[in-house]
C-alpha positions as CSV (number, residue, x, y, z in Angstrom):
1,X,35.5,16.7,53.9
2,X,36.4,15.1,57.3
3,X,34.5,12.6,58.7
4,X,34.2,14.3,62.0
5,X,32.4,17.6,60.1
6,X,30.2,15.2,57.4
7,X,26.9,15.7,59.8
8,X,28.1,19.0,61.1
9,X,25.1,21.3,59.4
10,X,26.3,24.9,58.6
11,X,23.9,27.9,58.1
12,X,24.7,28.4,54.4
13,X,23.3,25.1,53.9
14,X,21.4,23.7,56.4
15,X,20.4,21.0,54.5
16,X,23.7,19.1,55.5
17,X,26.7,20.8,54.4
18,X,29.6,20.6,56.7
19,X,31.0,23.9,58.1
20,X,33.3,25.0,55.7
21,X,37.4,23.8,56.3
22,X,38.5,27.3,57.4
23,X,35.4,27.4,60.2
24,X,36.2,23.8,61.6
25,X,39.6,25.0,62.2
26,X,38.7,28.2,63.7
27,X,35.6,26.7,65.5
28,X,38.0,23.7,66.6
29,X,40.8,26.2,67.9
30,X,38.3,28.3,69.6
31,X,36.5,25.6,71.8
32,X,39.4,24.2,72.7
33,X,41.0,27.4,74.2
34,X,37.7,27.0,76.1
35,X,35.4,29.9,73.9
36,X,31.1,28.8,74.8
37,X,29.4,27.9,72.0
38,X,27.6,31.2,72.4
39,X,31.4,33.1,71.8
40,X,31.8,30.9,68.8
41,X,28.8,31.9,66.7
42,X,29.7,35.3,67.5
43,X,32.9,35.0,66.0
44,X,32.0,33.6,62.9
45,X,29.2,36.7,62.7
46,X,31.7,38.7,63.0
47,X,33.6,37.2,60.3
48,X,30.2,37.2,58.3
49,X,29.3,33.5,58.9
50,X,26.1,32.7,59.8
51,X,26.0,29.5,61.8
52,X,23.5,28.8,64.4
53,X,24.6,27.3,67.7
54,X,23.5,23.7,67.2
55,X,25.7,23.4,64.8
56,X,28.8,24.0,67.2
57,X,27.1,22.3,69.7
58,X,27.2,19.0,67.4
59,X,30.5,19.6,65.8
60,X,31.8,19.7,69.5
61,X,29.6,16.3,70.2
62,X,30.7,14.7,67.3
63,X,34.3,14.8,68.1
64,X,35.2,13.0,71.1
65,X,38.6,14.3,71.3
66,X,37.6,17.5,71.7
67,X,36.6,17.5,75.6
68,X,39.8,16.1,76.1
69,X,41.8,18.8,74.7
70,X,39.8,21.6,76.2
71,X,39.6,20.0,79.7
72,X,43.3,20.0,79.0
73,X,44.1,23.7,78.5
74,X,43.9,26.9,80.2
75,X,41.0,28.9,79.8
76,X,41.5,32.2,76.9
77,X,42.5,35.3,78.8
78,X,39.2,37.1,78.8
79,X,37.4,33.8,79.1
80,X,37.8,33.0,82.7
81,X,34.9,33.6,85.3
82,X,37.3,33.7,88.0
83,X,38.8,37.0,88.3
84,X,40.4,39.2,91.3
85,X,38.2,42.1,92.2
86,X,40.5,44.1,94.8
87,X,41.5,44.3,98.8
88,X,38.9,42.5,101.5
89,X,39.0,45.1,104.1
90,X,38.3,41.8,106.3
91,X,41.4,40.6,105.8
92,X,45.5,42.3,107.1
93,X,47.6,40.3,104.3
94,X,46.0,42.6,102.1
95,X,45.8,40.0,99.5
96,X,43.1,40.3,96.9
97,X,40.1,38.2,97.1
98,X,37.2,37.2,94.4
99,X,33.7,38.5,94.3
100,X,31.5,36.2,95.8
């Protein structure tokens, strides 16, 4: 066990377990590509993991390397807010603009 996951709590044992090695790495890999904590539980569901959010919240907390690294990459495809939504008809260049 890490010391970075040893007061990570994990929904199989909630009485102080850390998440399991295979869902620190996943849950690691997945907030740094910039996933929300929301995204990551649903991941692990789907993978059959019950783990409530808290716990990501914390294991993101508790590891102060981690805001670093996600400040430091480019958000997941999919994961962005930021997206273009067509032609302004206000506009000649024709160039596509973002929903306000």
């Amino acid at each position: 066990m890490s010391a970075k996951s040893k007061h990570v709590l994990s929904a199989e044992n909630p009485a102080g377990a850390a998440l399991r090695p295979e869902q620190e790495k996943l849950v690691r890999k997945l907030l740094i590509d910039g996933a929300t904590f929301e995204d990551v539980v649903l991941t692990l569901a789907a993978q059959g993991h019950r783990v409530p959010q808290h716990v990501v919240e914390n294991y993101f907390r508790s590891d102060p390397e981690l805001p670093a690294l996600r400040a430091s990459c480019p958000p997941a495809p999919g994961l962005s807010s930021m997206k273009a939504h067509g032609v302004s008809p206000h506009f000649s260049s024709g160039l596509a603009t973002t929903a306000a």
